[in-house]
C-alpha positions, -999 to 999 in steps of 0.1 A, spaced: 0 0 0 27 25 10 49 16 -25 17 21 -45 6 53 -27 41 67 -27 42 73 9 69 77 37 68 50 62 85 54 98 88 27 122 85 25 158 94 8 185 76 16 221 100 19 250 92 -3 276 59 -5 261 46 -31 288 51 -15 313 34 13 301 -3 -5 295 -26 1 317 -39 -28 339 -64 -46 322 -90 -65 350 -88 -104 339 -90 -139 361 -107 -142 396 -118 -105 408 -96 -89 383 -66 -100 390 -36 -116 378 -12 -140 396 21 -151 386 48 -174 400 83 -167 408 104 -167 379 135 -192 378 162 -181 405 137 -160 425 143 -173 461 107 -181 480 100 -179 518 77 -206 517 65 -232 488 32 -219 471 42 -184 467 26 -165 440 27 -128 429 1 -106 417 8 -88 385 5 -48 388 17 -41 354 19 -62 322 53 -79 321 74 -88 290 64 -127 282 36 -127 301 9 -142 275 -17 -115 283 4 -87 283 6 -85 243 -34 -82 250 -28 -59 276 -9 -34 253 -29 -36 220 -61 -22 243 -39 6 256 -26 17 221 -65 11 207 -78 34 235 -52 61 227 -55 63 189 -96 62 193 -89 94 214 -66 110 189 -99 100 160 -81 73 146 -108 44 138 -94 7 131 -95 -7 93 -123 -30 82 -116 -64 101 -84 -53 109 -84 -39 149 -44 -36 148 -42 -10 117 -56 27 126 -64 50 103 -69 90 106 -83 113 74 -69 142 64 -83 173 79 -87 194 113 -57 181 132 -31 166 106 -30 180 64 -28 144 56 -41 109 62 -22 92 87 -21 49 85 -5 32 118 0 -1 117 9 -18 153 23 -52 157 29 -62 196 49 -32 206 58 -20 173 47 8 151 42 15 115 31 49 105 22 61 68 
């Protein structure tokens, strides 16, 4: 799309983009436990730890972040593509002189 269009594509990488998303409410009462990670030493057998943030490898925190980025670009009138709830779109107009494409992939950014 970008070749045919003849448009400039930049790419993006989010910083510490986990850590950044907001807490999403999921499992009992809306909240998430985790056990110790290899070489964490444990008081007592049967600890677990309850997420506060999103956490890199985590398999809900790729979920975690895509809802954070969706609520942001909705704000900034973005709307999603078709089917497609991971590429943004914004028309030219009001805010930005031309139409802006963002396409996310976990924490990383296209934008035509």
């Amino acid at each position: 799309m970008a070749a045919a269009e003849n448009l400039h594509l930049h790419s993006v990488d989010l910083t510490q983009a986990f850590i950044q998303a907001d807490r999403i409410p999921e499992g009992p009462n809306g909240r998430v436990f985790i056990t110790p990670p290899p070489g964490c030493e444990e008081d007592e057998e049967g600890v677990v730890y309850e997420m506060l943030r999103p956490l890199y490898g985590v398999p809900s925190s790729a979920s975690m972040l895509h809802l954070t980025v969706a609520k942001w670009m909705k704000e900034q009138g973005f709307q999603t593509v078709g089917f497609e709830d991971s590429v943004w779109l914004h028309p030219a107009g009001g805010r930005y002189r031309a139409r802006i494409t963002v396409s996310a992939h976990i924490d990383d950014l296209l934008i035509a």
